[in-house]
PDB file with one MODEL, atoms N, CA, C and O in Angstrom:
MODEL        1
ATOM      1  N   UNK A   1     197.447 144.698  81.747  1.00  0.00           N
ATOM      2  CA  UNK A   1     198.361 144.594  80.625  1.00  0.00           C
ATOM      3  C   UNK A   1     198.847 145.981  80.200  1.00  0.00           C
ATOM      4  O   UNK A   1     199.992 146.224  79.818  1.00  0.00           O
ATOM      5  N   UNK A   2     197.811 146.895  80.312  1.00  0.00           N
ATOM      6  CA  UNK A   2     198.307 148.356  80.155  1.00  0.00           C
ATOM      7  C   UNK A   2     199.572 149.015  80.718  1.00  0.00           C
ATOM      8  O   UNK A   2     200.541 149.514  80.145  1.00  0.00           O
ATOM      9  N   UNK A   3     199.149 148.808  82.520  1.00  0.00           N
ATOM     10  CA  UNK A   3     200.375 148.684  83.145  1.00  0.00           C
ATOM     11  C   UNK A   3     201.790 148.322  82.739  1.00  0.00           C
ATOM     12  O   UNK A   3     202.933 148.765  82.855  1.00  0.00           O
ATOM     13  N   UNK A   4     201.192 147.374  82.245  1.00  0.00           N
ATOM     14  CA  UNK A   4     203.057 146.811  81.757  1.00  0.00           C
ATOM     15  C   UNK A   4     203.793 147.242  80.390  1.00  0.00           C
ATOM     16  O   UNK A   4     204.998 147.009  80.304  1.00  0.00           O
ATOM     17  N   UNK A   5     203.298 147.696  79.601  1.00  0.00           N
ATOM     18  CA  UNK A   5     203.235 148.391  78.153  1.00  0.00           C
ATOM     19  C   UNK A   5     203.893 149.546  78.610  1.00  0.00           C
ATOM     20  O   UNK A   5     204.935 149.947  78.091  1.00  0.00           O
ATOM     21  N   UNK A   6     203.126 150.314  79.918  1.00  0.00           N
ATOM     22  CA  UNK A   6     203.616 151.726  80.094  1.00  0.00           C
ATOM     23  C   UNK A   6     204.961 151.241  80.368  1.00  0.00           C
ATOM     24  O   UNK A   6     205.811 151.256  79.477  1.00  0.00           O
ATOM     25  N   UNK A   7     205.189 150.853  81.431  1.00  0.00           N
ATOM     26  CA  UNK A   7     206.393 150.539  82.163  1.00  0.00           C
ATOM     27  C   UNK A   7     207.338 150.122  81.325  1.00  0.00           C
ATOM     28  O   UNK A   7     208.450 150.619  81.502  1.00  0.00           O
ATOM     29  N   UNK A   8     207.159 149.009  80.078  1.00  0.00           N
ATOM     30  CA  UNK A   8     208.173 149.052  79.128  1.00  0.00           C
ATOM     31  C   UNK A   8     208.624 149.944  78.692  1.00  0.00           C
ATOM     32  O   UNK A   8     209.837 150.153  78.703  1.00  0.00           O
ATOM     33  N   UNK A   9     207.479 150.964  78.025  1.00  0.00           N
ATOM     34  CA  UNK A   9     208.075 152.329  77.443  1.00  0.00           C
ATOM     35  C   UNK A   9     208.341 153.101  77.635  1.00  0.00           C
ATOM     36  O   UNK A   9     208.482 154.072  76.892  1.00  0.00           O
ATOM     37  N   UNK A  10     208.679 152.907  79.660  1.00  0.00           N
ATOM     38  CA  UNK A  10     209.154 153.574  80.278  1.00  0.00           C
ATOM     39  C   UNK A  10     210.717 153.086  80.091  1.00  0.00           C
ATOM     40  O   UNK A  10     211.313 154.137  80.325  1.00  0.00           O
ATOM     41  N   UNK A  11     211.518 152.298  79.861  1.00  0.00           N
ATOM     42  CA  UNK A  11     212.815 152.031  79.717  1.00  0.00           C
ATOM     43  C   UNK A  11     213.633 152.123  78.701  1.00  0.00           C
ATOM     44  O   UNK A  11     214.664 151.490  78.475  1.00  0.00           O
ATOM     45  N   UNK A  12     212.943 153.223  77.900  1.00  0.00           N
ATOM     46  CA  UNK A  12     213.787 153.251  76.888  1.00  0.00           C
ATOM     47  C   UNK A  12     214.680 154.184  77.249  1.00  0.00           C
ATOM     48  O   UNK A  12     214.207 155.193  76.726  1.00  0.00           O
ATOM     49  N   UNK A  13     215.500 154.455  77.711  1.00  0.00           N
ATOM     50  CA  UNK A  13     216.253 155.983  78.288  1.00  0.00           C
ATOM     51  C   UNK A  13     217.505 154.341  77.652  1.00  0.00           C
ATOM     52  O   UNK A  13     217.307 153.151  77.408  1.00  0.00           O
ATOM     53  N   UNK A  14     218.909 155.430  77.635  1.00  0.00           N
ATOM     54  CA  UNK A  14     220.208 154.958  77.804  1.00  0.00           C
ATOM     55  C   UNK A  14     220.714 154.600  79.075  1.00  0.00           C
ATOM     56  O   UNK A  14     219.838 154.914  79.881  1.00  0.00           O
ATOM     57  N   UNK A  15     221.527 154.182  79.575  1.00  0.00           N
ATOM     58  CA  UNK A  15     222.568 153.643  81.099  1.00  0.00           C
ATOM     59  C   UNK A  15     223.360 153.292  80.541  1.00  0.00           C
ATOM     60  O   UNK A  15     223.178 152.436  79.675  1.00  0.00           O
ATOM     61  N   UNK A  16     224.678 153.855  80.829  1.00  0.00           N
ATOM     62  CA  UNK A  16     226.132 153.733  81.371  1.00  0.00           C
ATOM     63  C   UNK A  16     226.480 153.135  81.859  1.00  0.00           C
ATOM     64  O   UNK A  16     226.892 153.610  82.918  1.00  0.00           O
ATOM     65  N   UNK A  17     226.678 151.793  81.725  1.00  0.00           N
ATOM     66  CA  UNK A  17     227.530 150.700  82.566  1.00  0.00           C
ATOM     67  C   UNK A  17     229.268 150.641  82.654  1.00  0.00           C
ATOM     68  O   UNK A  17     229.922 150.326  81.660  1.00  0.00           O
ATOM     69  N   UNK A  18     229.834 150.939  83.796  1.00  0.00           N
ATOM     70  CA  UNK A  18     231.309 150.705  83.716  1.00  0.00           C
ATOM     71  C   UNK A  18     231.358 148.860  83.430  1.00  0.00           C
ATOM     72  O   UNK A  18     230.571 147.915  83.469  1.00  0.00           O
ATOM     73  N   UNK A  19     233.351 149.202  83.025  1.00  0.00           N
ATOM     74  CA  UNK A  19     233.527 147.929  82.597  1.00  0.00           C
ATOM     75  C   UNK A  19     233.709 146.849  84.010  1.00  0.00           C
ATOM     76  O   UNK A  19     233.667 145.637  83.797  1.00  0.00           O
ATOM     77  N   UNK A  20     233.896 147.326  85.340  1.00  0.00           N
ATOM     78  CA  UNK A  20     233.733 146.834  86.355  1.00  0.00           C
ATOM     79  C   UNK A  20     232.413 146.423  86.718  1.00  0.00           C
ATOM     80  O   UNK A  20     232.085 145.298  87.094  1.00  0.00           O
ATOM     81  N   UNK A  21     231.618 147.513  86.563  1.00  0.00           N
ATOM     82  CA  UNK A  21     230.347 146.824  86.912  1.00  0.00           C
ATOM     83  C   UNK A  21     229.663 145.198  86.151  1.00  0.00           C
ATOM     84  O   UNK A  21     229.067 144.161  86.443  1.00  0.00           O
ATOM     85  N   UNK A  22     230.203 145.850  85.162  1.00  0.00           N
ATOM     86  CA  UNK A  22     229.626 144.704  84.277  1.00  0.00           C
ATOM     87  C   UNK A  22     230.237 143.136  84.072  1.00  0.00           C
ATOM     88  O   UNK A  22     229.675 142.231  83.455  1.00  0.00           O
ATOM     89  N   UNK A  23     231.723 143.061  84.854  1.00  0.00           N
ATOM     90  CA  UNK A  23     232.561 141.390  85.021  1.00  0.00           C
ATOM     91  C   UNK A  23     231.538 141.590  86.467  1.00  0.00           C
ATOM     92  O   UNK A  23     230.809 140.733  86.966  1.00  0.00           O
ATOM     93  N   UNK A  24     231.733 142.836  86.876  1.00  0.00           N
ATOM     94  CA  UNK A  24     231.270 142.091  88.802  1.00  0.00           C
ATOM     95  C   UNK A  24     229.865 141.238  88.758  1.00  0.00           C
ATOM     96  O   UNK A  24     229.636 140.264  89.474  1.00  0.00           O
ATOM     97  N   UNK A  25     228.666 141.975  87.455  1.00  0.00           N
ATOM     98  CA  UNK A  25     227.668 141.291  87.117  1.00  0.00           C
ATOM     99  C   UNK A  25     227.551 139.843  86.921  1.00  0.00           C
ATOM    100  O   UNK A  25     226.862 138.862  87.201  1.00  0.00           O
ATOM    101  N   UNK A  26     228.734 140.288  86.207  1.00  0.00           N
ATOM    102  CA  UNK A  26     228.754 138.782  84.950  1.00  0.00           C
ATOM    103  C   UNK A  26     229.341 137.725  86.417  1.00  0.00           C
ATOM    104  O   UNK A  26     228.681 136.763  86.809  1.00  0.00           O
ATOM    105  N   UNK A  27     230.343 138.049  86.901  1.00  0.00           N
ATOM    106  CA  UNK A  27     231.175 137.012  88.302  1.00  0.00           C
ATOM    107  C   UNK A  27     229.890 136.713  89.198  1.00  0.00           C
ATOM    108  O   UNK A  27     229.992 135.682  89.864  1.00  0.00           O
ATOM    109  N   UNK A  28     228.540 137.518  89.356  1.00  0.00           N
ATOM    110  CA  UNK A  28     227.415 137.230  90.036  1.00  0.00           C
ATOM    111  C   UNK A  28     226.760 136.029  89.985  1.00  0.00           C
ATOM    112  O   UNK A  28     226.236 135.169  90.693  1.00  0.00           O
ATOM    113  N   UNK A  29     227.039 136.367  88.705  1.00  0.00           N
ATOM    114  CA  UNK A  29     225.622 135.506  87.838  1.00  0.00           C
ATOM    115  C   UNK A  29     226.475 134.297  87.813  1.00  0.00           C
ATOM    116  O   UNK A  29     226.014 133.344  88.441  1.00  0.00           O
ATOM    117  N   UNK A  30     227.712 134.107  87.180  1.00  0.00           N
ATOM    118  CA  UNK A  30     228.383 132.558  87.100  1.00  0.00           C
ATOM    119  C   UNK A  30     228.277 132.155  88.652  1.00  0.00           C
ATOM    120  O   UNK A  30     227.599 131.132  88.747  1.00  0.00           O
ATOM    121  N   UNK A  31     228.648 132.542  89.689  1.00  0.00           N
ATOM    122  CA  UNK A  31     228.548 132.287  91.473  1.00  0.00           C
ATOM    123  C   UNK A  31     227.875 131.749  91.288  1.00  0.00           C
ATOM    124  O   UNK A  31     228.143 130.578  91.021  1.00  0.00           O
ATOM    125  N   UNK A  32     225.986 132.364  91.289  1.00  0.00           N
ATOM    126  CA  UNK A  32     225.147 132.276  91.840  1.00  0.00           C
ATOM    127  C   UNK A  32     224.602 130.866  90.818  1.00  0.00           C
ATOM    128  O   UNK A  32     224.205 129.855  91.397  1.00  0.00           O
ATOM    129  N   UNK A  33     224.632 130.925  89.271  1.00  0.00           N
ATOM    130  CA  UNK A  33     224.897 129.526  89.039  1.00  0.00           C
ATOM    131  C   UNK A  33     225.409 127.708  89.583  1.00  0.00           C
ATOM    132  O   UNK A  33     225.071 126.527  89.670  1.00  0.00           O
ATOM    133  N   UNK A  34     226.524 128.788  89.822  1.00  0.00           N
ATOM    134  CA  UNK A  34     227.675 127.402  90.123  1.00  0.00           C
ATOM    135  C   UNK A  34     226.835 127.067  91.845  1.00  0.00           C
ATOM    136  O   UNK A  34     226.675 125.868  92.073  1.00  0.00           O
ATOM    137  N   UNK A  35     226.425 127.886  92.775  1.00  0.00           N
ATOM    138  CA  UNK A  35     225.975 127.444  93.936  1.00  0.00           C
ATOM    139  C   UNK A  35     224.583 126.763  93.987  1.00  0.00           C
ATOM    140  O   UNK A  35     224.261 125.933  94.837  1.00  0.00           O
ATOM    141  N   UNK A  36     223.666 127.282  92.816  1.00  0.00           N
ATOM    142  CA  UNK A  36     222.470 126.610  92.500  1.00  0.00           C
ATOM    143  C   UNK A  36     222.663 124.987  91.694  1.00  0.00           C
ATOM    144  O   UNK A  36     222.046 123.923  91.735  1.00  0.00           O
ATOM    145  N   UNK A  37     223.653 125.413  91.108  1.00  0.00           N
ATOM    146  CA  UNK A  37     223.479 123.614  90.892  1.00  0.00           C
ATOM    147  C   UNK A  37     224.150 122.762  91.633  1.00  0.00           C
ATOM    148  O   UNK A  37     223.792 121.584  91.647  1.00  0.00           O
ATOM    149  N   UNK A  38     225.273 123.204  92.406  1.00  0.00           N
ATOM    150  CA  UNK A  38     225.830 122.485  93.526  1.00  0.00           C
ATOM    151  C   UNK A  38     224.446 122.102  94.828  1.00  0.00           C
ATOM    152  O   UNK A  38     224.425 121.107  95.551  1.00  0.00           O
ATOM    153  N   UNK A  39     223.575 123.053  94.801  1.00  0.00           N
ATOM    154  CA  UNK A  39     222.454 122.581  95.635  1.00  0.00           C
ATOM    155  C   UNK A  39     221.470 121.493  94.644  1.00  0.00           C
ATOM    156  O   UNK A  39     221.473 120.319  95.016  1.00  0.00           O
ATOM    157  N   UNK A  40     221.018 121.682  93.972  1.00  0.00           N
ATOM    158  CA  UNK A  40     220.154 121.121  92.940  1.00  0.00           C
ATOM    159  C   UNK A  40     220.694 120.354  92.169  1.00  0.00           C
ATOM    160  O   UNK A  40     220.007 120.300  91.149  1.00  0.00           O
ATOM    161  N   UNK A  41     221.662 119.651  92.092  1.00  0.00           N
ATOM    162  CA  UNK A  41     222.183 118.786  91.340  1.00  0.00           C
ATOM    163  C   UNK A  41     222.064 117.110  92.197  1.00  0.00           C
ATOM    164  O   UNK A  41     222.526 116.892  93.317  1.00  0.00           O
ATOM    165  N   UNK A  42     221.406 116.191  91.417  1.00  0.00           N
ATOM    166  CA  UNK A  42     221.547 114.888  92.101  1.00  0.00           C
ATOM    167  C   UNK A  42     223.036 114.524  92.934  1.00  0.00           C
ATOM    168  O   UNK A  42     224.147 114.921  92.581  1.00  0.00           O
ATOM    169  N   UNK A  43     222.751 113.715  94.053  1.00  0.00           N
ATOM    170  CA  UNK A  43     223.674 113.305  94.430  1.00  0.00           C
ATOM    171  C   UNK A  43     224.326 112.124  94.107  1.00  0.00           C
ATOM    172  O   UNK A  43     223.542 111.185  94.241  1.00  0.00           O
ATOM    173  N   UNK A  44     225.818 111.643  93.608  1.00  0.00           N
ATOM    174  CA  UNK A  44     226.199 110.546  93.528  1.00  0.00           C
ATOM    175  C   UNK A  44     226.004 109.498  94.033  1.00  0.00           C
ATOM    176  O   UNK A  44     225.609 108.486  93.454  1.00  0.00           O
ATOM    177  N   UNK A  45     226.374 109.670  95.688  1.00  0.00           N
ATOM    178  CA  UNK A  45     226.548 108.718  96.494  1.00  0.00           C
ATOM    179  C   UNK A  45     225.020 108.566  97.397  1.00  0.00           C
ATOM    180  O   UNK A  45     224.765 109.043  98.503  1.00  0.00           O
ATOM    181  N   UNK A  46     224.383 107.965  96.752  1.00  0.00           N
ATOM    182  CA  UNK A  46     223.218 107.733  97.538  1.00  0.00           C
ATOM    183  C   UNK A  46     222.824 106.328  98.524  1.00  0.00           C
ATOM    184  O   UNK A  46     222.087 105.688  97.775  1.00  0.00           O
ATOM    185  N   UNK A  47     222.909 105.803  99.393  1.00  0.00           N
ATOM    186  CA  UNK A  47     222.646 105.182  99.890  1.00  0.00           C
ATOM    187  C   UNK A  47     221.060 104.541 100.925  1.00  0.00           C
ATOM    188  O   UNK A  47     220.546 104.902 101.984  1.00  0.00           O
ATOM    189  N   UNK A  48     220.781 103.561 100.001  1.00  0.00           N
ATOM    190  CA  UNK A  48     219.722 102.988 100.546  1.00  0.00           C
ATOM    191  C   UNK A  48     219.888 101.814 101.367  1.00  0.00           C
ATOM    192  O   UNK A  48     220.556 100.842 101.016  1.00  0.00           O
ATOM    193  N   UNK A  49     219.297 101.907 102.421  1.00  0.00           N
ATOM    194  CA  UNK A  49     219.487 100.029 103.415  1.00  0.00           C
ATOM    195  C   UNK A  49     219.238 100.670 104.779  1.00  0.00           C
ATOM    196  O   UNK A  49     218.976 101.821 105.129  1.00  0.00           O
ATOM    197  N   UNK A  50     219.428  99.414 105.481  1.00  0.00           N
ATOM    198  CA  UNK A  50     218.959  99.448 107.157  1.00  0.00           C
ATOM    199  C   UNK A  50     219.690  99.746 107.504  1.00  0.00           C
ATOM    200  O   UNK A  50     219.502 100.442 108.503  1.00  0.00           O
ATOM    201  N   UNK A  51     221.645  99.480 106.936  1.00  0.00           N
ATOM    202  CA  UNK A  51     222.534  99.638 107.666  1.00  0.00           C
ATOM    203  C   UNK A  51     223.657 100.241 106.856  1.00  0.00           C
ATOM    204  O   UNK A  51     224.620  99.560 106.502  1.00  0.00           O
ATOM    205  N   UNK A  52     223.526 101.571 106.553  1.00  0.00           N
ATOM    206  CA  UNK A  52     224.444 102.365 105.867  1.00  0.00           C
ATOM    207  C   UNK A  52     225.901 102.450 106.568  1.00  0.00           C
ATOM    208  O   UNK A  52     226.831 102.977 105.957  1.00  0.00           O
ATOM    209  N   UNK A  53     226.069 101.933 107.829  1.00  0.00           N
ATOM    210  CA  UNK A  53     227.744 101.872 108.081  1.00  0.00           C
ATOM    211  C   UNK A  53     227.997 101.001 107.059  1.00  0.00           C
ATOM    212  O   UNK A  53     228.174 101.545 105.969  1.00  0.00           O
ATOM    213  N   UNK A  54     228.065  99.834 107.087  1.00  0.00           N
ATOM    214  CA  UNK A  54     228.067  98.623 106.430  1.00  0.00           C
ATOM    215  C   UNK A  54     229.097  99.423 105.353  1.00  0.00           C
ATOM    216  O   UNK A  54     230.324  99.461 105.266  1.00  0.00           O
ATOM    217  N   UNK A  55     227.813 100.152 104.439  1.00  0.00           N
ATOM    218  CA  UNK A  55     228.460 100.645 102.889  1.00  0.00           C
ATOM    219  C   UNK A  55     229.702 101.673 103.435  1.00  0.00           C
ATOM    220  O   UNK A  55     230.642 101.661 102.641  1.00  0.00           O
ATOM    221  N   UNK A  56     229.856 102.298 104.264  1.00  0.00           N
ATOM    222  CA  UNK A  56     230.623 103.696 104.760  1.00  0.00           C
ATOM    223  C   UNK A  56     232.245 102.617 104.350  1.00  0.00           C
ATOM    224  O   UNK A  56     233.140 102.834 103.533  1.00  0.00           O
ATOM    225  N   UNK A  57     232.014 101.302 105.479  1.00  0.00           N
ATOM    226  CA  UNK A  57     233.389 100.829 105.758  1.00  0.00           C
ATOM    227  C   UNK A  57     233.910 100.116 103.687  1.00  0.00           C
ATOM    228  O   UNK A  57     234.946 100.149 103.024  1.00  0.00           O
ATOM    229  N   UNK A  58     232.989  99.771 103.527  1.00  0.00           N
ATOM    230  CA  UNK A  58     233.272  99.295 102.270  1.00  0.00           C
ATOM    231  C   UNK A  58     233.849 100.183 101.101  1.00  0.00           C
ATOM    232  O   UNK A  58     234.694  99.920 100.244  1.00  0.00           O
ATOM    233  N   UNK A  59     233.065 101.393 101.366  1.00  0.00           N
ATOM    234  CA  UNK A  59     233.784 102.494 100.463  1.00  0.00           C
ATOM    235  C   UNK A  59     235.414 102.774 101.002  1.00  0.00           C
ATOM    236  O   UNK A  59     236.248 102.864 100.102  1.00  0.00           O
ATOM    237  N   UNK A  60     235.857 102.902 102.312  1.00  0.00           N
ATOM    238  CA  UNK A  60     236.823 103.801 102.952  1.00  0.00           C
ATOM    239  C   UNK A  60     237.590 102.495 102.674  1.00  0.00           C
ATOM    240  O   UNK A  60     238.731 102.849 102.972  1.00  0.00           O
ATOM    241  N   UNK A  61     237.700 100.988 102.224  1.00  0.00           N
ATOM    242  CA  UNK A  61     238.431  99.818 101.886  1.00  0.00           C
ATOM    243  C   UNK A  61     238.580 100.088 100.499  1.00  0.00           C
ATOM    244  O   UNK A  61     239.712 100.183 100.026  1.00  0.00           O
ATOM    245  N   UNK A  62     237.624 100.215  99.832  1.00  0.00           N
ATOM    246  CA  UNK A  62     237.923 101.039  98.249  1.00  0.00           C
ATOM    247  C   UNK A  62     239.088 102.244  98.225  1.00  0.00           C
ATOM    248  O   UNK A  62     240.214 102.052  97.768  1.00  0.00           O
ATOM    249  N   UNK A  63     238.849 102.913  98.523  1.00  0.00           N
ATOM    250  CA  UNK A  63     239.549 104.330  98.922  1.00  0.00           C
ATOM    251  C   UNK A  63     240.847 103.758  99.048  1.00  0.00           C
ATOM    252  O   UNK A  63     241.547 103.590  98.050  1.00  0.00           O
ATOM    253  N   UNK A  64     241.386 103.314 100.670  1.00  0.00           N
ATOM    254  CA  UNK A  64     242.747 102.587 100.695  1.00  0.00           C
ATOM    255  C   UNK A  64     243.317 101.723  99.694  1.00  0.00           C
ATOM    256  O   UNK A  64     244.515 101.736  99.412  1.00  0.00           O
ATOM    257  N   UNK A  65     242.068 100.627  98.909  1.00  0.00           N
ATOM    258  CA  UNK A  65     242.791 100.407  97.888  1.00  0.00           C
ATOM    259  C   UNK A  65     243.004  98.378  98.685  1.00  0.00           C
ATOM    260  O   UNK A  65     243.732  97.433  98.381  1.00  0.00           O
ATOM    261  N   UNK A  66     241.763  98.623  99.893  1.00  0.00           N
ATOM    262  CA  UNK A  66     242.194  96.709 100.329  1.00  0.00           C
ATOM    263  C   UNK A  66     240.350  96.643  99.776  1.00  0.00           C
ATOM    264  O   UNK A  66     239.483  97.492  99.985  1.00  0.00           O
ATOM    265  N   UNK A  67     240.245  95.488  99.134  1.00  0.00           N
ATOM    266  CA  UNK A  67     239.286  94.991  98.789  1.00  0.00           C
ATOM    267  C   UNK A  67     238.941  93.539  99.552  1.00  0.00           C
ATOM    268  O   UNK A  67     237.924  92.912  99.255  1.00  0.00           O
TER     269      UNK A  67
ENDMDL
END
């Protein structure tokens, strides 16, 4: 725990951030967001059964719009 006390009070100094650095940060961080929940986000279309063509053709009749 000592360790880490030092090391805090090791960061107190100032840094200079340009205003570039800091959107390119900020554009990082929204990315790296937006790609983590595009992985980690449930999927809509989930399909359970023996015979998932079945559902494929039924959706692509939805889609066209023939029921």
């Amino acid at each position: 725990m000592e360790e880490i006390k030092k090391f805090w009070d090791s960061l107190d100094g100032l840094m200079l951030v340009r205003k570039r650095e800091l959107a390119l940060g900020g554009a990082l961080c929204v990315m790296t967001g937006l790609c983590a929940g595009l992985l980690l986000s449930p999927r809509k279309t989930v399909v359970i059964g023996a015979r998932p063509e079945e559902e494929d053709i039924k959706k692509k009749r939805h889609l066209l719009g023939r029921h």
